[in-house]
N, C-alpha and C positions, 0 to 999 in steps of 0.2 A: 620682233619689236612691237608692232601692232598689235599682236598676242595682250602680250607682258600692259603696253598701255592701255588697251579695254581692262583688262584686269585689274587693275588702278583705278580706274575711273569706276569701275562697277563696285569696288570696293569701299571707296568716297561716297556714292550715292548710297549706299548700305548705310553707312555710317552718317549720312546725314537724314536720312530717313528714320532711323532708330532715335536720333538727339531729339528729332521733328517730335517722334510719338511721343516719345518721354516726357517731352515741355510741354503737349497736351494733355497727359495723363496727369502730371502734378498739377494744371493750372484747373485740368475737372477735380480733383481731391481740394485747394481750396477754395472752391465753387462747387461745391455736392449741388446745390439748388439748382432743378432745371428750368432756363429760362425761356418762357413763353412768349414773349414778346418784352426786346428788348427795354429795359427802364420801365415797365409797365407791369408784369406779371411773372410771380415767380413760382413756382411748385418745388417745397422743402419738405413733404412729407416720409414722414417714416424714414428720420435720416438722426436721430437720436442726438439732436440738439438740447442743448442746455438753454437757448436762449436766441434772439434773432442772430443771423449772420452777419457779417459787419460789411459785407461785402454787396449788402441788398443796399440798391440805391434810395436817394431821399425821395426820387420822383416814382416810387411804387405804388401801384392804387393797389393790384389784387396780390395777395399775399396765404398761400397754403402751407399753414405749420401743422397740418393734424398727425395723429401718431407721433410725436415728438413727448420726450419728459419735464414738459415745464414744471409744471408742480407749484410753481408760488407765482403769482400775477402781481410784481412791485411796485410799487408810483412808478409816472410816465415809463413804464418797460417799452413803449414803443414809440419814444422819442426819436427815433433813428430815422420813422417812416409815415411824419407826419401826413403822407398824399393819400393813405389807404380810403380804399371805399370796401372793398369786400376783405374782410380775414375773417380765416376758418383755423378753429383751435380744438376740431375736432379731437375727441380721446388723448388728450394731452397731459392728464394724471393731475390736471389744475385740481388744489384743496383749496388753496387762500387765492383771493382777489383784494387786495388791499384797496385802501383811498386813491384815485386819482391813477389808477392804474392804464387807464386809456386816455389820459391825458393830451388833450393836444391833437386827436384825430376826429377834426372838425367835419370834415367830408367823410364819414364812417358811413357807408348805409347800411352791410349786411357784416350781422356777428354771430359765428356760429360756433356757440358751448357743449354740440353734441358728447356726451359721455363722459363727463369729467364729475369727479368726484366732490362735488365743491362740499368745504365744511363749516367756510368763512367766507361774510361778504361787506367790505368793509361799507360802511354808510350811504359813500361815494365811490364806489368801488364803477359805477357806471359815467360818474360825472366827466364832462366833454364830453359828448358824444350829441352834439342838438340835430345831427343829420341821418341819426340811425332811423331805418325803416323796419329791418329786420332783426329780431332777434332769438335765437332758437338756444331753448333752454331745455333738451330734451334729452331724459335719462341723465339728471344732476343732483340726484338726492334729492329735489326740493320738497319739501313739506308742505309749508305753507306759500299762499298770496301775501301775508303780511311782512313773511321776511327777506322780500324782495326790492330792494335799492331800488326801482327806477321810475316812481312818480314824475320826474323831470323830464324822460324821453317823450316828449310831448310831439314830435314828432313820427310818432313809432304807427305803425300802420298793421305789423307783422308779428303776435309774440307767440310763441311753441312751447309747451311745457309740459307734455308728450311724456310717457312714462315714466313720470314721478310718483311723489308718494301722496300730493296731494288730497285732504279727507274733505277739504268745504269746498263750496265753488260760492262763499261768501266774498265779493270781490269786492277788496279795499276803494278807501275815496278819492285815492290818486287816477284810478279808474277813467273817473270824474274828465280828467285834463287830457284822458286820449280820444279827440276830436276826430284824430286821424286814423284811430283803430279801425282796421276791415276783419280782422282774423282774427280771435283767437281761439287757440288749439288745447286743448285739456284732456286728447285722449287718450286714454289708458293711464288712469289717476288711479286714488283711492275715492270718488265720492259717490257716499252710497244714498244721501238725501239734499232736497231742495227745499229751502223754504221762502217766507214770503220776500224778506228783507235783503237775500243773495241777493237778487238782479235789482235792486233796486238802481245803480247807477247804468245800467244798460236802457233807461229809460230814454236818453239823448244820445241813443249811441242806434246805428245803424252796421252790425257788423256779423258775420260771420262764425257762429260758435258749436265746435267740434267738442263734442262730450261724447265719442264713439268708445266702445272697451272699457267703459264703468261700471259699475254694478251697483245702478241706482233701483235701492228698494223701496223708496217714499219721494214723493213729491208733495207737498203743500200746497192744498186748494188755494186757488188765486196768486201762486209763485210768480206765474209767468203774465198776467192781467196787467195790459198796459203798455208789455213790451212789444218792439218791434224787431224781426230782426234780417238779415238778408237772404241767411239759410242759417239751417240750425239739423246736425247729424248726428241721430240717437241709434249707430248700428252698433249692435250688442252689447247696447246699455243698460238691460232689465236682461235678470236672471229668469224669466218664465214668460209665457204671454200672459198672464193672471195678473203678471205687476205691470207687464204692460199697459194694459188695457184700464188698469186703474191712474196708472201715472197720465195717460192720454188724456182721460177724461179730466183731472186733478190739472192740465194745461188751460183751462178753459180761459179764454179771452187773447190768447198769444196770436197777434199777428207777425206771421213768417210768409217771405216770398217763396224761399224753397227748405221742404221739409224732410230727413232721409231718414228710412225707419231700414233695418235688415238686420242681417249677421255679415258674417264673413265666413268665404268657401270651407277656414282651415278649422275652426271650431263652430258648426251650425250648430245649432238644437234642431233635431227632427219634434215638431209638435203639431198638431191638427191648427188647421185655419182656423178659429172663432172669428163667425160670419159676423158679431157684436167687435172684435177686437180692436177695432179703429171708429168702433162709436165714436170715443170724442174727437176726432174730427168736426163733428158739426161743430161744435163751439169753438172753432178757431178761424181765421180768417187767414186760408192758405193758396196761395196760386199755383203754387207745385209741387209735387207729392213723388219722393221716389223710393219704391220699394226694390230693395239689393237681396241677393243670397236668401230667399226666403225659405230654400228647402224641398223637399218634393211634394209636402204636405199642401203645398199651393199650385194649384196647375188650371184652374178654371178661375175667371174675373168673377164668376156670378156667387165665389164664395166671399168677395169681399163684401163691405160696409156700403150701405146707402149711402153714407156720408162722401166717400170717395169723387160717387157721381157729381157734387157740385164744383170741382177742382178740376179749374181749365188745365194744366199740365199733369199728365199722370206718366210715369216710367217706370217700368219691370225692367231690373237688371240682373242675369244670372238668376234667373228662372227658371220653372219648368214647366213652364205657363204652354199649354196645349190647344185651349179652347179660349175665346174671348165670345162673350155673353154678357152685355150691358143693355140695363133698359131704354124704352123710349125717351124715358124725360131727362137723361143725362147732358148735362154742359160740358163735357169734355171734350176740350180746344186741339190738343197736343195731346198724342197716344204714342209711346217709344216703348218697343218690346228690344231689349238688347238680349243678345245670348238665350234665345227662349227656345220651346220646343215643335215649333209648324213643322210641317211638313209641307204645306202650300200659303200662299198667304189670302186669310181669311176675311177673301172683302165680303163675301153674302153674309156677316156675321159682324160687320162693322157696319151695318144698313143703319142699324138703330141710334149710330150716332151721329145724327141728326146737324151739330156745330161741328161735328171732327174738319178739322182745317189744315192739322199736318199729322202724316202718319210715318214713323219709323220702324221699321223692322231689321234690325243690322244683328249681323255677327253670329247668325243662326245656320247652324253646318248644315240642321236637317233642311233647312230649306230650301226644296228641290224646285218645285213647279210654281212659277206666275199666269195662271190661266184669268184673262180678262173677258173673255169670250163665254160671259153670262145673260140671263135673265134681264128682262130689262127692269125689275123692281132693283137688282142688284146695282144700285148707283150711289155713291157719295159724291152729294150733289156741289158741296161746300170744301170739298179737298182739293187743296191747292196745293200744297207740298206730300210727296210720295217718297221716302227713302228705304230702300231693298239694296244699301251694296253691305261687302262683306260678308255672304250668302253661298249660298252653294248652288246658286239659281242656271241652269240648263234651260231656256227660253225662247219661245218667237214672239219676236213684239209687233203687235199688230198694232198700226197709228188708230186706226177708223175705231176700233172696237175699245181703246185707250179714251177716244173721245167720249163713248157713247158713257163706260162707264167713269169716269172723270172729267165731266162736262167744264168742268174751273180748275182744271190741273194746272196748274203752272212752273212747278219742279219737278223733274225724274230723275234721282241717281239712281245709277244699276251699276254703277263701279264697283271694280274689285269681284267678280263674281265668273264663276267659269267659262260659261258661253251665250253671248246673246246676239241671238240671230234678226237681222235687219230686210225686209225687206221693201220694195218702193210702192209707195201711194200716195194716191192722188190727196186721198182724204185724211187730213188726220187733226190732233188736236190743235186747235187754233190759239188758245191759252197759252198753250205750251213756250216758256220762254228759256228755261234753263235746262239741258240734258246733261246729265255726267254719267262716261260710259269708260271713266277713264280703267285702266288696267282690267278691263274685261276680253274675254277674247269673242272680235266681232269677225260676223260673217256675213259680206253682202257692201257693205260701206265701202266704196274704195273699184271695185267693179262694177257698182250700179248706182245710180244719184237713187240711196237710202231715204231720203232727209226732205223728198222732194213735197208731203206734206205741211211741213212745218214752216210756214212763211211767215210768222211772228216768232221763232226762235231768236231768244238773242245771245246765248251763251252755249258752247257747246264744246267739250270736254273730252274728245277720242282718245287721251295721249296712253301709247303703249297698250293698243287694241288687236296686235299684227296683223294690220291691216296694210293692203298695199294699193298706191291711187296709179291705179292705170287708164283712166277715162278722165278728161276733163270737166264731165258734169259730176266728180264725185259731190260736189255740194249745190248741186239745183236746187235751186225750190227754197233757200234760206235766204230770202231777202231782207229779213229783218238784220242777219247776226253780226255782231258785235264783236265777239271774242271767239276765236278759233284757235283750240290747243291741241295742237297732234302731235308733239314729240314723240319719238319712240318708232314709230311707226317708217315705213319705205314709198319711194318713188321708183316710178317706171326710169328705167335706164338712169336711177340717184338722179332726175333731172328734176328740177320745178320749171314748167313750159304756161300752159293757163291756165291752169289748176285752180285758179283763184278769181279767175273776171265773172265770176255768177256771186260774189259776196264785196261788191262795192261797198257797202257800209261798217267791214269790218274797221276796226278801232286796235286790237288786241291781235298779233299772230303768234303763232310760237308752233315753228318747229324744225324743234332743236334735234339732236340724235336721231335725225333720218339718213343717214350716210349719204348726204349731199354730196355730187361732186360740181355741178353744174347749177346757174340759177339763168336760165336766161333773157332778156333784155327786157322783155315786155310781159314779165310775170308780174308786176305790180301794178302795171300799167294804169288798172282802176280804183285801186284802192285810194283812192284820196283825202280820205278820213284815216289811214291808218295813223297808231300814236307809238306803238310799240312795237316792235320787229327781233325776233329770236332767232335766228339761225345759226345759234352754236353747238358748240361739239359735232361740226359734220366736217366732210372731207375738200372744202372749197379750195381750191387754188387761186382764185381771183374774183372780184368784187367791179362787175359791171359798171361805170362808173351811173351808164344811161339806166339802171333797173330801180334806181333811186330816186334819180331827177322828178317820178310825178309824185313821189311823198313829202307832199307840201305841209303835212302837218305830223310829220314824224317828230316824236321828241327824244325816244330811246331807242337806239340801236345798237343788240349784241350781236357779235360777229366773235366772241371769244371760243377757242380753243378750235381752229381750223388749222391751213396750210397755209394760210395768206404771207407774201411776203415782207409785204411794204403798202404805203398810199400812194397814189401816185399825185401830180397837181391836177388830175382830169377829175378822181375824188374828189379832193379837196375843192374845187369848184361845181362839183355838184351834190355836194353835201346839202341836204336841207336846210335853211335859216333857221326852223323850230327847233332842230335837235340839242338836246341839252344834254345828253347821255348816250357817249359814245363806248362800249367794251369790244376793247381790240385785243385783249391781254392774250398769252398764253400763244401765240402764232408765231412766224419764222420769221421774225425779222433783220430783216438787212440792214445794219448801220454803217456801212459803208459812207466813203463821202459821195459817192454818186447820190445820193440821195438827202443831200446834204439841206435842200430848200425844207423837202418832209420833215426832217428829221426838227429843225428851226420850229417850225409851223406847230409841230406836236409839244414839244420844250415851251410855248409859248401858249398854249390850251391844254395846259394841264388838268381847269376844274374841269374840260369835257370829257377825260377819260374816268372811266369807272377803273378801278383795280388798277391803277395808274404801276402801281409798283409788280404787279408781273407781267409787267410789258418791259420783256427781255429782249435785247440781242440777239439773236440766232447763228448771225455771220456777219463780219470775216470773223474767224476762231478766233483773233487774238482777243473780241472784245465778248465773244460769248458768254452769256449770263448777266451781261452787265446792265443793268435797271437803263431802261431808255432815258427816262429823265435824269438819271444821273451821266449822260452821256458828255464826254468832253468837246464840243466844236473845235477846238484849240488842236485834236489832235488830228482833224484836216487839213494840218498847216505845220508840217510837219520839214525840216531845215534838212539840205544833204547830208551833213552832217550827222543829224541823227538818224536818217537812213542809214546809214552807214554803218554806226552804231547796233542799231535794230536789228538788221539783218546779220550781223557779228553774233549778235545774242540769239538769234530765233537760230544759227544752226546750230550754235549748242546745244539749246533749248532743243532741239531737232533728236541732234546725236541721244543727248541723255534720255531722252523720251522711247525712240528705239529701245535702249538698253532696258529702260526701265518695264516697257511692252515685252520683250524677249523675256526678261527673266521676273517678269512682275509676280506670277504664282508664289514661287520661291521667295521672293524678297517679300510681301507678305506676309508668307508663312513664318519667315525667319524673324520677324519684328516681333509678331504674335509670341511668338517661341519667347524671345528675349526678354517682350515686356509679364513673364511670366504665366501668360492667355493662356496654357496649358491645365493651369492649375482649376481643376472644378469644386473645390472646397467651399468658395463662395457665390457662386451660381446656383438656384434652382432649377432643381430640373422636374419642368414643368410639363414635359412629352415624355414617352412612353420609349420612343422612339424614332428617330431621324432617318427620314428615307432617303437615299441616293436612287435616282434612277435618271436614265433621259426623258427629254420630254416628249419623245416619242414613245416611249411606253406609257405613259399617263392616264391612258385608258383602261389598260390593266391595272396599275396601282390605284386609282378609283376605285373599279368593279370588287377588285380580290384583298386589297387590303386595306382601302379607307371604309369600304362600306360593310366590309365583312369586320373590321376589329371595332370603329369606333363605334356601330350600331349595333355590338353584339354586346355576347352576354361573356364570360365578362367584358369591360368598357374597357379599351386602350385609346390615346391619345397620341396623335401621331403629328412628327409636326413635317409638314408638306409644302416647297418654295413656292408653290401657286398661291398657298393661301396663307402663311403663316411669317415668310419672310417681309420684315420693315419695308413700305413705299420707301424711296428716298435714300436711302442707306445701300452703300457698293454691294454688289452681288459677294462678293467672300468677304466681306464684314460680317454679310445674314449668315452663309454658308457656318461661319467658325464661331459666332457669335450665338445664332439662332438656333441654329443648329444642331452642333457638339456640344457647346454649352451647357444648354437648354435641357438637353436629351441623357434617357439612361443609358440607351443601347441606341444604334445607328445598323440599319438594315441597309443592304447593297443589294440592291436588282441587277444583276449581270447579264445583259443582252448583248445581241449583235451593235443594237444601237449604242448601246450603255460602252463598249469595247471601241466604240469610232468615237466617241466624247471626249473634245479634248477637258470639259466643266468635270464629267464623271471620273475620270483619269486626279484630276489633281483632287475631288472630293475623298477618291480612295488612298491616296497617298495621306492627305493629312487623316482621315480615319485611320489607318495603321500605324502610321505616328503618333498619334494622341493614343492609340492600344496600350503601348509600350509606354510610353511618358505618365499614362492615369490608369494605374491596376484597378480602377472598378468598371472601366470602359471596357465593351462589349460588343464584337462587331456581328453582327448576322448576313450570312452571305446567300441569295436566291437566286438560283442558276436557273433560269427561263427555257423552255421546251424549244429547242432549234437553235441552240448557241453556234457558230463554229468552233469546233475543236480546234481546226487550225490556227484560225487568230485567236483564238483563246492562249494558246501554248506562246506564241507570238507576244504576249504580254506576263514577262519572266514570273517578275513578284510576283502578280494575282494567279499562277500558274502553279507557283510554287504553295503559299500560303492554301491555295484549294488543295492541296496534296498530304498536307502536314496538318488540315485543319475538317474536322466536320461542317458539311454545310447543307442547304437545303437545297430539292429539286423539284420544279413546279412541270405537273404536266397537267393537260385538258381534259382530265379524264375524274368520273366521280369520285373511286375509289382515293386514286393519287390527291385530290383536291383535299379529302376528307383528313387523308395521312397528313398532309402538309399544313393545314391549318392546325391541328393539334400540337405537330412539333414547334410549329410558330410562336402560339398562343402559352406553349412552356416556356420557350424559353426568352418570352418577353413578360413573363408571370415574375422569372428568377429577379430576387431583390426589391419589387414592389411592392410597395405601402398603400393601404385605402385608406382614405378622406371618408368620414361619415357621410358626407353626401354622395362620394362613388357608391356606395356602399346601399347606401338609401334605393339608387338610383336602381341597381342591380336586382337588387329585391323588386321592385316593380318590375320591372323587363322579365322579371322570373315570373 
């Protein structure tokens, strides 16, 4: 009888679980649009719409229709959704835009026409619209400026008209009325000349203008006489340097703040530097000068133009710039070498310039060595900003010999760079106020006060150095600083003990992701200036209430993503008066009613939490997930009555839960099964192949099949639950979703580990289910060196199926390795298709 009634009841929860998916699968089918945030933002892309969905509410601001076949834009078409601020109508097969077509979206600011075919545009085809900022007209057939509707956006700040067919850059008188223009974008048009009467209305205009990818072969003497502009980018806009060089000169009288002359990596012209080719330079009035993509033809400074020298900002980007060689009488303020080709960085060779006031050298692989430890003619006397991160720098940074040659140094970033080694002096640069040394790897900080020169430091930047503070004086000697950010980085025994009472004047802490478990009582003890306090994402269990009490001028305190349980009133009474930003979100909280005063107290300073809304529950289970602030007080006060009730429900709620734990694999599977999830017709399958294994092998499937298939030659794509399966989404949602789906073929790692797996167990069931149910599905099976036989045999199916089926055998040995990656690589070759860019990709790897 027991029997027979779980069988009933298991068979009811089947069936109410099947009805459950079904009324979620239909009510996603009439709601295709995925919603972002509810009443707010919707994503309907590539869902072959005819037209808005009626189902998008009126209170929508951001709204993505692109990939959709609209095709005709009719008065108010978007009457439904008069809240929008942003809609994208990207590739939408838009021809006609009729009158009055946006009707009614007062609050519009960004509209985006990417790719559409337009062949009509009605008069007013933009009218309403007085709050657009944005608007991107890129790759629309356009022709012409003059047959363009929208002298009226007088509020337009933003217009893109980007790979059109554009032949003038004669700009209409409507022009005139954009007050508010910063940008406009014209690159990759048709125009191939400039004359005097184009810019005439850029005369009162202060904006931004992109004419890069034209192929302008004439400019008109005095075109640009008069204008002003913010910047102005001429990369790969003259078919030769011949016409460069005459269009530059033909600019004479243009004042621009910032000027970009280059090509681009994917079509340079290889041409010789003409040391005359920026002659006209001198007759313009330029503050910044950036040269991109120049080639190889350019690698030494001293082939450029004298003109150059009077231009306090100069920038080489994507260079191959080897040498710098600037005379004595140069003004150059600002020197930035991006992507160039050092091999050390060339201060005895930066002597010459005399104003240099900031120097950057970023994103240069070759650059290996920073030797400071020069000549003493070797000084720049006027450098106060120094930038080397992003480098490939290997370095010991000596403070004393930093001073001698950087007597007014006031910035060092060396972040991002492989290794920079710290050691302690007494002497160092006094100037010095800002260090960033962030994501470097430091050696020396942390087991010896590094830092113990710099007593006017006020900024200093360690975060994610692996560095570890086992000594209290890790920060001696910085009396001035301000701001101290080490995230990333570890504590002696995860503790913070007085780590900190040698930087009384910090302002700024933060550190966050140091596996905190401990902070204890008298580690702030001094800081009485702090304002801001980070100690999230570590391991805390509980919040001192006394470690608080001397930060009198605390205003933000994160405490997000730890263990914390609750506040207690010892907290809350020792809260700082100043704080005005408290993030608690993300921790274990108890809502219980024992805590019933907190619980009030928090529901009643709601503006002091930051993130108020992931401040969840944690326990008792029944209320788990549930938004604090939407917590009921009502249900502290709870009648016998519905105890009684409660507890009636919760052992149901009990019983069925069991059942549903016992055979939940199964009843998954079985809903999948039902609601058709078998069917791979309309899924892509976007992997190569789906790995089963445990996740105690995962060092091996790394080593032998993530790094040997997806870095080889040929490229497979593998899709792997460490890195490919959805945050957020049930573990066999990903598994059958992400997975099978997704995948051509599904590879089986069969270990001892993989054989004790109760996860690998049911991933192999449903892979030989799905074999049988989808004739193109494929399973591949990899017997690992040292399996048991005996529990091998012990598991029937997978016993049987190896015996009836070819499969692979991996041993440690070269020969074996070599055999088994061949038969692999066939028979995950079988049935795949290449993408021109697989394909592309492969040729280079060859």
């Amino acid at each position: 009888m027991h029997s027979r009634g779980a069988f009933c009841l298991l068979v009811f929860v089947i069936l109410f679980l099947v009805v459950l998916f079904r009324t979620q699968l239909i009510a996603t089918e009439l709601n295709p649009c995925v919603q972002v945030t509810p009443g707010i933002t919707y994503i309907c892309m590539e869902l072959d719409l005819k037209g808005i969905p009626h189902d998008i509410p009126m209170s929508t601001e951001n709204l993505d229709l692109s990939f959709n076949p609209l095709e005709v834009l009719n008065s108010n078409y978007f009457s439904s959704v008069p809240a929008l601020r942003f809609l994208d109508l990207t590739r939408c097969q838009i021809t006609r835009i009729k009158d009055d077509a946006f009707a009614g979206l007062h609050n519009l600011s960004v509209l985006l026409l990417t790719g559409n075919p337009l062949q009509f545009l009605g008069p007013r085809a933009f009218q309403g619209l007085p709050s657009l900022h944005r608007l991107v007209l890129l790759e629309t057939s356009l022709s012409s400026l003059d047959c363009l509707p929208i002298g009226h956006l007088t509020a337009l700040q933003e217009l893109n008209l980007s790979n059109n067919y554009i032949s003038s850059l004669k700009l209409p008188e409507y022009f005139s009325q954009f007050t508010h223009l910063n940008h406009l974008i014209l690159q990759s048009n048709k125009i191939s000349s400039i004359s005097r009467e184009d810019l005439d209305v850029l005369s009162t205009l202060n904006l931004t203008l992109v004419l890069n990818n034209n192929n302008i072969e004439y400019i008109q003497p005095g075109s640009f006489k008069g204008i002003y502009l913010q910047e102005l980018s001429l990369r790969s806009s003259f078919e030769n340097h011949s016409i460069m060089q005459v269009g530059l000169l033909n600019m004479t009288g243009l004042r621009v703040n910032s000027l970009v002359l280059g090509g681009y990596r994917n079509h340079r012209k290889e041409e010789s530097f003409n040391k005359n080719l920026l002659d006209g330079l001198c007759h313009m009035d330029i503050q910044k000068i950036t040269l991109i993509c120049t080639g190889n033809a350019f690698s030494r400074t001293d082939s450029l133009s004298a003109c150059v020298n009077n231009i306090s900002t100069v920038r080489f980007v994507h260079s191959y710039l080897k040498t710098i060689d600037f005379p004595e009488n140069t003004n150059i303020r600002h020197l930035e070498c991006k992507d160039a080709r050092f091999q050390r960085v060339p201060v005895e060779n930066l002597v010459s310039l005399k104003e240099l006031n900031e120097l950057h050298i970023t994103n240069t692989k070759q650059l290996t060595e920073f030797d400071v430890e020069m000549e003493a003619s070797w000084t720049l006397t006027k450098l106060e900003v120094l930038d080397l991160s992003s480098n490939n720098l290997n370095t010991d940074l000596c403070w004393s010999s930093l001073k001698e040659c950087f007597p007014h140094l006031m910035s060092l970033n060396l972040s991002y760079n492989p290794l920079v080694k710290v050691s302690p002096q007494l002497i160092g640069p006094t100037t010095l106020k800002y260090l960033d040394l962030q994501h470097s790897r430091l050696i020396g900080p942390g087991a010896v006060p590094a830092f113990l020169g710099l007593k006017n430091l006020i900024y200093l930047d360690i975060s994610y150095t692996s560095i570890y503070i086992s000594t209290e004086c890790s920060f001696c000697g910085l009396d001035s600083l301000e701001v101290l950010k080490m995230s990333g980085n570890s504590f002696k025994d995860n503790r913070v003990v007085n780590n900190f009472t040698n930087v009384t004047k910090l302002k700024i802490l933060d550190i966050s992701n140091c596996q905190l478990q401990h902070v204890s009582l008298n580690s702030f003890e001094f800081l009485h200036d702090l304002q801001e306090l980070n100690i999230s994402n570590n391991k805390l269990l509980d919040l001192y209430p006394e470690s608080y009490s001397h930060l009198g001028a605390l205003t933000i305190l994160d405490v997000h993503c730890n263990q914390l349980i609750t506040l207690t009133t010892k907290h809350l009474e020792n809260l700082p008066s100043s704080l005005k930003k408290l993030d608690f979100s993300q921790n274990l909280f108890d809502c219980s009613c024992d805590h019933l005063d907190v619980l009030l107290w928090i529901k009643g300073h709601e503006d002091l939490f930051m993130h108020a809304e992931m401040m969840k529950c944690h326990s008792p289970s029944n209320l788990e997930d549930t938004q604090l602030m939407h917590f009921h007080i009502s249900s502290c006060q709870v009648s016998t009555t519905t105890v009684a009730v409660l507890v009636s429900i919760s052992v149901v709620v009990v019983l069925l839960l069991i059942l549903v734990y016992k055979f939940y694999f199964h009843l998954y599977y079985m809903i999948v099964l039902l609601s058709g999830g078998h069917s791979s017709v309309d899924h892509n399958k976007i992997y190569d192949a789906f790995v089963i294994y445990s996740s105690k092998d995962q060092v091996w499937v790394k080593q032998e099949l993530e790094e040997t298939l997806e870095f080889g030659v040929p490229h497979f794509c593998l899709c792997l639950h460490y890195r490919d399966f959805r945050p957020g989404m049930p573990v066999i949602t990903n598994i059958i979703k992400e997975g099978f789906h997704s995948s051509r073929k599904v590879i089986a790692v069969v270990s001892t580990h993989f054989l004790e797996s109760r996860w690998c167990n049911f991933e192999l069931e449903v892979a030989q289910s799905w074999q049988l149910l989808d004739s193109k599905a494929s399973l591949i099976f990899v017997v690992l060196e040292g399996v048991d036989r005996v529990v091998l045999r012990s598991k029937l199916g997978l016993f049987r199926y190896l015996r009836r089926n070819t499969y692979l055998v991996w041993k440690d040995r070269e020969v074996n390795r070599h055999i088994f990656l061949r038969q692999l690589k066939t028979a995950l070759l079988d049935g795949k298709t290449w993408t021109e860019d697989e394909q592309r990709s492969m040729l280079m790897k060859k």
